[in-house]
N, C-alpha and C positions, 0 to 999 in steps of 0.2 A: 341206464344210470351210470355216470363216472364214476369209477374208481378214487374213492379218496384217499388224497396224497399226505405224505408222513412229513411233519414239520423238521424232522430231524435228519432229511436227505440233503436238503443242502449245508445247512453244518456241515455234514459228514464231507460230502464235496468239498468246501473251501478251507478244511481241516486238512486235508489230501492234496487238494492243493499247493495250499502252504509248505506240508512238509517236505514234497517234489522238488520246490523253488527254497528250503534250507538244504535239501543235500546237494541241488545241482551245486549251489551256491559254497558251500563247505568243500564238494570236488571238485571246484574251481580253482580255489585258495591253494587248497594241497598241491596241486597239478601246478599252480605259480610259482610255489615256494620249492616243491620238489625241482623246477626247471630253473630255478636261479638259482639252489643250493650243489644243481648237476654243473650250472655252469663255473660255481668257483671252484667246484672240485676240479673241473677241466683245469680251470686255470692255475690253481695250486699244482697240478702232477706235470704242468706243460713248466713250470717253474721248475717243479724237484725234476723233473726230467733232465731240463736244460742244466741245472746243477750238480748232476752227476760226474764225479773226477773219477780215471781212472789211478789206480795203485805207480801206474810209471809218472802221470801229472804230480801225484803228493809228492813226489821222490823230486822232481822238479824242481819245486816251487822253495823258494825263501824262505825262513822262518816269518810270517805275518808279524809278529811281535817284537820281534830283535831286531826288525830294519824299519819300525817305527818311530818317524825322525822326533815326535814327542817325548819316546823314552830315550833314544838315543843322545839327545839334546841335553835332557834332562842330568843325565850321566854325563857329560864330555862338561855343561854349567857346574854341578855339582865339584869334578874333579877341578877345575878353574877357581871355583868359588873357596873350595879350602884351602887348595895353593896359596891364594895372594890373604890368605888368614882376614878372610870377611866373613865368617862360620858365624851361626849364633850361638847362645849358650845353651850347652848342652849336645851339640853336634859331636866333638870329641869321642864319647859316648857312643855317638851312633856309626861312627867313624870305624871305630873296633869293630862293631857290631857286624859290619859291611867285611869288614877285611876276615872276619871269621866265617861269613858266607857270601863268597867268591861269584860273580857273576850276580848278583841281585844289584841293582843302583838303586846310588838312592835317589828317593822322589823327591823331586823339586817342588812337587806339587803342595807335599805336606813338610816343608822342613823342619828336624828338629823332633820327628813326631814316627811312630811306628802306627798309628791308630789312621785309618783310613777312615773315610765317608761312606756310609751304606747306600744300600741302591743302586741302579743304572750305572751313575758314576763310578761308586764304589768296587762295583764289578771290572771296571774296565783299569783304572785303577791299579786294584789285585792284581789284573793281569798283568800288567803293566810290573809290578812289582816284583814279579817270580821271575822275568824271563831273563836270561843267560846275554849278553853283550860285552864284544870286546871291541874298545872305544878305537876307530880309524888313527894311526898313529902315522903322519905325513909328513915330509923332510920337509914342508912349505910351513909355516906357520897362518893362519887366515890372514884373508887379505884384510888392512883398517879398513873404516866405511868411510871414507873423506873426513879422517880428524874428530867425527862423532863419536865421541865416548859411549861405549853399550852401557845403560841402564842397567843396574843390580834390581832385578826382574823377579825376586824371592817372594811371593806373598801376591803378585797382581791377577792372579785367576780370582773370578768372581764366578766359585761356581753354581749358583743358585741359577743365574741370569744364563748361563754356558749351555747348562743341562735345560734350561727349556727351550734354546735353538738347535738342542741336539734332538727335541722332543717332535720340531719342528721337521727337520729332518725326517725321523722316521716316517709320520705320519705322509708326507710327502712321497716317501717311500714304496711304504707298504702299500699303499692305494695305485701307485703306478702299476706295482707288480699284481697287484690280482685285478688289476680294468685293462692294463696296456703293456704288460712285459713284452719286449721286443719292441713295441712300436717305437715312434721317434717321441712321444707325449702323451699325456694325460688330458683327458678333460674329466675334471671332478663332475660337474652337474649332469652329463649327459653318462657318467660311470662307463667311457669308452677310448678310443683312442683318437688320437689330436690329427686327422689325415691331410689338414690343412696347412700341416707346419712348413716351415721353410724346405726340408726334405720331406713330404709328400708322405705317399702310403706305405714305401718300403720300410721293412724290416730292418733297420739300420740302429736302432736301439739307442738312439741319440742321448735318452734321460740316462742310459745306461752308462754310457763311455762318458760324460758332462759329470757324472755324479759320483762315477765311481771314486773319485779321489778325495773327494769331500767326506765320502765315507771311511776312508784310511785312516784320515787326517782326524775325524772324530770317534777311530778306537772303533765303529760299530764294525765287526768281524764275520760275524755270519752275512750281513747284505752285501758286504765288500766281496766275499766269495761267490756268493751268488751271478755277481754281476761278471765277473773274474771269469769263470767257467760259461757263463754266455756269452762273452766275445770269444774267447777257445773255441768254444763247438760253434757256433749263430755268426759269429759275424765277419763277413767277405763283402767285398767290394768287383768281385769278378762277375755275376751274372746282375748286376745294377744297371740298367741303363734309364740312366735319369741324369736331367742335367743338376746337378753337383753347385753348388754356390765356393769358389777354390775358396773364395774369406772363410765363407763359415763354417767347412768341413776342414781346414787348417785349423783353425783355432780350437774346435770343439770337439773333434776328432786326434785328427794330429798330435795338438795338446793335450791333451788327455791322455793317449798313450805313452806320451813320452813322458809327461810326470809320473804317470805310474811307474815306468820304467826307473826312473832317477830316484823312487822311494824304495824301491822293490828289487831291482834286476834282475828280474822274470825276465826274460830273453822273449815269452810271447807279444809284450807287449812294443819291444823294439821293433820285432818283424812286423807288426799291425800298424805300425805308425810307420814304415819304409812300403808298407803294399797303398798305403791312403795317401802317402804322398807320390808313389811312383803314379796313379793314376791321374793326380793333378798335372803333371808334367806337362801333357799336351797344352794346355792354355798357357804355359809361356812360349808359344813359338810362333811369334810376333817379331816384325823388322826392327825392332825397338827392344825386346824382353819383355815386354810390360808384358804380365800375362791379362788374357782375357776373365772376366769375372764370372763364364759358366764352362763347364766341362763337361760332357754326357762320359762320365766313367767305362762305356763299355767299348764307345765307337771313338772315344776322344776328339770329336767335335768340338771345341770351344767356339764362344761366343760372345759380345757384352750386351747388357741390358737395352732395351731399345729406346727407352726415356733417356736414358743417360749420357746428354750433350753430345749427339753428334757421333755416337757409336765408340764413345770413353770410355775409359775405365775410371775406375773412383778411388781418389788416392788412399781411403782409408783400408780399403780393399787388397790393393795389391802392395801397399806401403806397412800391412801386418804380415807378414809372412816370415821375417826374418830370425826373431828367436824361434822357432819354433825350427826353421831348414836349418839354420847354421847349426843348433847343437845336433841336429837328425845325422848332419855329414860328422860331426866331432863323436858321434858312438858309432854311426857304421862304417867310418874309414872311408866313406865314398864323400870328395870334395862337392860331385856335381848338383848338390840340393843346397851348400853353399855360394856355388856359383851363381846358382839362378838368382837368388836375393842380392847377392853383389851387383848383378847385372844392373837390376831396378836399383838399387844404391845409386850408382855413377849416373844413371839417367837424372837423376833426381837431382844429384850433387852441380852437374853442367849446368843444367837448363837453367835460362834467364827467369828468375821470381820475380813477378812483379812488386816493385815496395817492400823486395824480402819476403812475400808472403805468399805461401801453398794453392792453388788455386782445386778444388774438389775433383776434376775432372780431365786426362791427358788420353791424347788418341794413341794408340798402341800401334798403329800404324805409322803416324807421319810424326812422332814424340814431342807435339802441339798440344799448350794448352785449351781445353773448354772453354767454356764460359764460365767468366771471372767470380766466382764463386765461393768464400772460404770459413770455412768455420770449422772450429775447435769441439764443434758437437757432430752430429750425424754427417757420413760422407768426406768427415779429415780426422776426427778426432786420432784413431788408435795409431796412425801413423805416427804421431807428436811422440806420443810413447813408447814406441818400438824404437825411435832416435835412443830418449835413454836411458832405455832398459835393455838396449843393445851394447850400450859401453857397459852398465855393470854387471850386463851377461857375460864380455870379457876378461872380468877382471878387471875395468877399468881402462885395456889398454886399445879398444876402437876408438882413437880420439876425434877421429872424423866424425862418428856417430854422435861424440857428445859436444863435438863444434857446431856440426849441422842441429838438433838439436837448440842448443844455444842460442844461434841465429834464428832460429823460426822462434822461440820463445820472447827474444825481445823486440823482433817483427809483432806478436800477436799483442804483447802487453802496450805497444806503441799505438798499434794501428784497430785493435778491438777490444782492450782490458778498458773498461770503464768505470764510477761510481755513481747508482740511479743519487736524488737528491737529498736523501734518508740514511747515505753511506753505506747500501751495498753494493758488492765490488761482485762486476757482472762481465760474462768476456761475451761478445755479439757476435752472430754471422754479420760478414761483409756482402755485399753483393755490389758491384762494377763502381767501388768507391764509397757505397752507401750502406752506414751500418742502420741493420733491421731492429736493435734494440730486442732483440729476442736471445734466448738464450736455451737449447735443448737439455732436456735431463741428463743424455749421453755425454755434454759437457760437464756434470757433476763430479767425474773423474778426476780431471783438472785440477782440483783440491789436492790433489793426492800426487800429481805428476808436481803441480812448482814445488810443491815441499819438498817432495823428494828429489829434485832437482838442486833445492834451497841443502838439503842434509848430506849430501854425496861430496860436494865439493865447493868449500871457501874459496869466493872470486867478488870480484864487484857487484854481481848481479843475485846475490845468496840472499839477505837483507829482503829485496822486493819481491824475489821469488815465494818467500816463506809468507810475505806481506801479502801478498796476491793469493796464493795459496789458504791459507787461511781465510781470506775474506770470500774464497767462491763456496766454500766448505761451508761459510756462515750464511750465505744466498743461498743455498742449496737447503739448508737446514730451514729457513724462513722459508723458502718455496713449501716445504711439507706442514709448516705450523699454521699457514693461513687457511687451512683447507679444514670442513666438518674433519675429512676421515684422518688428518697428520697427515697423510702422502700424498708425495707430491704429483704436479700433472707432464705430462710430458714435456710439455715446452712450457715460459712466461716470460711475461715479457716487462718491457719499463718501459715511461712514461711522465708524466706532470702528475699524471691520475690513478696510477696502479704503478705498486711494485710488484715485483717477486710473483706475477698472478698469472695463469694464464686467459684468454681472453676469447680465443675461438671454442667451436665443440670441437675440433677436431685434434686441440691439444690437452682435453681435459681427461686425459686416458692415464690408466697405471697398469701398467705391465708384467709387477713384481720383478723390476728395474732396479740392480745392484749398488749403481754408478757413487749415489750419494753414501750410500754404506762404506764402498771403498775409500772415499774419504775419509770418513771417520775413522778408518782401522788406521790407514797410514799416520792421517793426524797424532791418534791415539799413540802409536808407538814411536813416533819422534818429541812427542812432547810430552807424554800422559799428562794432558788437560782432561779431568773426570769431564768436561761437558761433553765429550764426544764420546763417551759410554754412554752417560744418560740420553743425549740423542738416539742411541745406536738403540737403547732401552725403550724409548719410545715409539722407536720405528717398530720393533717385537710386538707390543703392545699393538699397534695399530694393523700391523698385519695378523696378528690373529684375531682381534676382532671384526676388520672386516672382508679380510682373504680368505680364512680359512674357512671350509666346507666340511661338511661329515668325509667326504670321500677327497681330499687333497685340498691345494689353494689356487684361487684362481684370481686373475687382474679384476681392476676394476674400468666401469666404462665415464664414470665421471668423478672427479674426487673430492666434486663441489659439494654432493649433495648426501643429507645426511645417512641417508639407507641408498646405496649407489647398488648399480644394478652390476651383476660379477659376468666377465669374459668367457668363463667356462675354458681355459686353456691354462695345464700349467706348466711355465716355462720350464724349457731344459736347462737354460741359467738360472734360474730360482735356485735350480739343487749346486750348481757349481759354481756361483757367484756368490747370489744374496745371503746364503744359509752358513756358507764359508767365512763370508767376510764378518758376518756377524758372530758366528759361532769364535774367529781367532781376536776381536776386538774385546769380548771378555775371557780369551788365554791371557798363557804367560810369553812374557817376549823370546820365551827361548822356541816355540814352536814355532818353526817357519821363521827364523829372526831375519829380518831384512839384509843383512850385509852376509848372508850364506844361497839367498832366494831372490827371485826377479819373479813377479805374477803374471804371466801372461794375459791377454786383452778380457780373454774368458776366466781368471782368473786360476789357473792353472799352474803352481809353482817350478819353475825350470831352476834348473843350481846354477850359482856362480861360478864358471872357471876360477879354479885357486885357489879358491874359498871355503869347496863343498866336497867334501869326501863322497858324493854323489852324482858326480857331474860323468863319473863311468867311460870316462874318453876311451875312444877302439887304439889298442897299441898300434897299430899300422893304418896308415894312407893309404887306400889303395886310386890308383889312375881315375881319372873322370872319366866314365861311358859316353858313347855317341847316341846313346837314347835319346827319347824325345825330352 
């Protein structure tokens, strides 16, 4: 006879079961959370680590706060502003107040008023308020800005709108630093780092050296340091071998150091921008100068792109180089980094233009143009600019700069400045006589170059410059309104049947692309027309709704559609363009004021010779080297 069986054993089993498959399941979780809770502690102490100053570095370093050109500005406007008795009521008052404690300026930000803003702001502010400045006092008086009257600038911070692109910023920030410190980028969605960027998987800290001056210029203090003490200790260019882009480790690099240097004179950051350009060197040694457009920093190999007409170089390339080497030889006394950009000047200057006009592409060997190729966006753009921003990098007095300059400006508005049939004013690639009626984001700039071109100096062509100017500012602005997301696509084009739109997939991309923002800042500060806040407002608006991610912002891959699918990359110009330029469109004119500052192509502030008790020139020339 069987043994009879108990109803209650398998219960008991699949009770046991279960509770096997709750703990494996609960020891899983914790084991997750403990390995992702180990890995940001990694990544916090790889941070505090890299952050560590020694006692002789503090001893070093500049006062952060006293050579802060917002306070500084603020103080040097301030003492201006009650000289020529345009005080408000009740400044008198505050006037005593100031002379009875020595070293406090007053703040432009709150005139008239002792009461500060709370919060974020308020904090920085405070600081701002306490610190000890004695105002550059120069046998030179600043140079005029071409007959432009400066704006009484009392009252234009709008800081509601300021403090959420400075919010912008952080978050931008702090997500680099605990997914990708050190790396060249971010990627928010994948919470890792960007190995695909232009410079690859090294350690070159790209977001780091791009951002860190954006962080200066917005008062954040602790990330500025941070970043400050990781190029000290992390970052070299000696055991890199990797070929090097000379554009965009000039601009992003280079630049970058040397602005720091011009707000700061940290002496680290002069020697970091003389080690990043001594290793570019090699690529200008060319029967022409032209330098080539890759460098492998370790072996100095140079090379140029292999798409690129015929083993060219591209004028946008080798035609940005120049503010950045000419002021590098004006701090370290060494002419030969001005030489090399002079060289590429004269080539530039001789050669037959066709029609006047730039052509994208010259062979660095036989000093031949490409194929006939030109345009004001991708592949020529930043050349137009460096013309001149190169004369009021000198003061004014590179007049060749702003002749040459000149000449191509009313070559481009003859032979590519157009009106689609709707009256927006659109500038087109040419290509061998035939304009493509397309127009790149990267020419969105443009806005910003004829204005300021239009503001600098009264001539016959000022009038159409500001005309032209303003009307690309207004296409560039329509390019981002027609679109679900506000922003705009890479390129768009014109037509019988589409304006301002673009038309391929392969131009409906957003990259978290500065170019149209810069517009609007320069616009903004030559005219204050409020529509060019409110655009600026709009663009905020539309990048955080559909850029930003929990862990940073990332591009988008079509801007047509209403839920667009995001990049997963976030730019290194994000933090040193975009965030910049919109963060100084709602300042006051005194930070960064145009007739003391020239922006570099990354937008990176270089001082004006004459102008800028910043400009730090080395008292001695020393001989040119026979280096490479």
């Amino acid at each position: 006879m069987c043994p009879k069986t108990s109803k209650t054993t398998p219960l008991l089993l699949i009770a046991g079961i279960c509770f096997v498959i709750v703990l494996v399941g609960i020891t899983g979780i914790t084991l997750i959370n403990n390995i992702n809770l180990s890995n940001i502690i990694r990544l916090n102490e790889k941070v505090a680590s890299d952050s560590v100053t020694n006692n002789e570095n503090q001893i070093k370093e500049l006062n952060y706060v006293n050579n802060h050109p917002r306070n500084i500005y603020a103080k040097l406007n301030a003492s201006k502003d009650m000289q020529e008795d345009r005080a408000m009521p009740g400044d008198e008052e505050m006037q005593r107040e100031q002379e009875q404690l020595p070293g406090v300026p007053f703040s432009q930000d709150n005139p008239g008023q002792n009461q500060l803003p709370t919060g974020r702001e308020g904090e920085r502010q405070t600081l701002a308020s306490t610190s000890t400045f004695s105002p550059f006092t120069g046998d030179s008086p600043p140079l005029p800005f071409g007959g432009v009257k400066s704006n009484d600038s009392a009252g234009l911070i709008d800081y509601e709108k300021r403090e959420r692109v400075v919010q912008m910023m952080e978050h931008a920030w702090h997500n680099y630093k605990l997914y990708a410190w050190g790396k060249n980028e971010l990627r928010p969605l994948s919470q890792r780092a960007h190995v695909g960027s232009i410079f690859g998987s090294y350690d070159l800290g790209a977001t780091i050296v791009d951002g860190l001056d954006t962080l200066y210029i917005m008062g954040l203090e602790k990330e500025y340091r941070e970043g400050r003490d990781w190029i000290e200790r992390k970052f070299s260019l000696d055991n890199i071998s990797a070929e090097l882009s000379v554009f965009e480790t000039n601009i992003r690099f280079v630049g970058g150091m040397l602005t720091l240097y011009a707000f700061t004179g940290d002496p680290l950051y002069k020697e970091k921008a003389q080690h990043i350009a001594d290793k570019l060197l090699p690529a200008f040694q060319t029967p022409t100068g032209i330098p080539y457009a890759l460098v492998n920093t370790k072996t100095g190999v140079a090379k140029n792109y292999g798409w690129a007409s015929g083993g060219s170089s591209i004028l946008s390339e080798f035609g940005t180089l120049h503010l950045e080497f000419a002021y590098l030889s004006d701090i370290t006394g060494n002419p030969l980094y001005r030489e090399r950009v002079q060289t590429i000047r004269q080539v530039l200057k001789e050669i037959e233009k066709p029609k006047g006009l730039y052509p994208n592409f010259l062979n660095p060997k036989t000093g031949k143009w490409g194929q006939l190729h030109m345009s004001l966006g991708a592949l020529g753009d930043s050349y137009y600019e460096y013309l001149l921003k190169a004369w009021l990098q000198s003061g004014q007095t590179d007049e060749e700069a702003r002749e040459m300059y000149d000449e191509a400006m009313l070559a481009i508005m003859d032979k590519m400045v157009r009106t689609s049939p709707n009256g927006l004013t659109y500038v087109s690639d040419l290509k061998f006589d035939r304009l493509e009626h397309k127009m790149d984001h990267l020419a969105c700039f443009s806005g910003g170059l004829f204005a300021l071109g239009a503001a600098t100096r009264q001539n016959d062509h000022t009038n159409k410059y500001m005309e032209v100017g303003k009307g690309i500012t207004n296409t560039c602005h329509e390019s981002y309104v027609r679109t679900p997301t506000q922003l705009g696509p890479e390129a768009f084009r014109f037509s019988d049947a589409v304006e301002a739109r673009a038309l391929r997939s392969q131009e409906k991309y957003y990259i978290l692309r500065p170019e149209t923002f810069e517009s609007y800042f320069v616009l903004w500060r030559l005219t204050h027309d409020q529509k060019y806040r409110d655009w600026g407002w709009e663009a905020v608006l539309a990048l955080e709704k559909h850029c930003r991610t929990a862990h940073g912002y990332c591009g988008l891959r079509n801007v047509y559609q209403q839920e667009p699918q995001k990049d997963d990359v976030q730019q290194s110009f994000f933090l040193a363009e975009t965030l910049k330029y919109l963060y100084l469109l709602f300042s006051d004119d005194s930070v960064l004021p145009l007739d003391e500052w020239v922006f570099n192509t990354e937008a990176h502030p270089l001082p004006i010779k004459g102008a800028n008790a910043f400009y730090r020139q080395a008292p001695v020339t020393l001989p040119a080297s026979n280096a490479s």
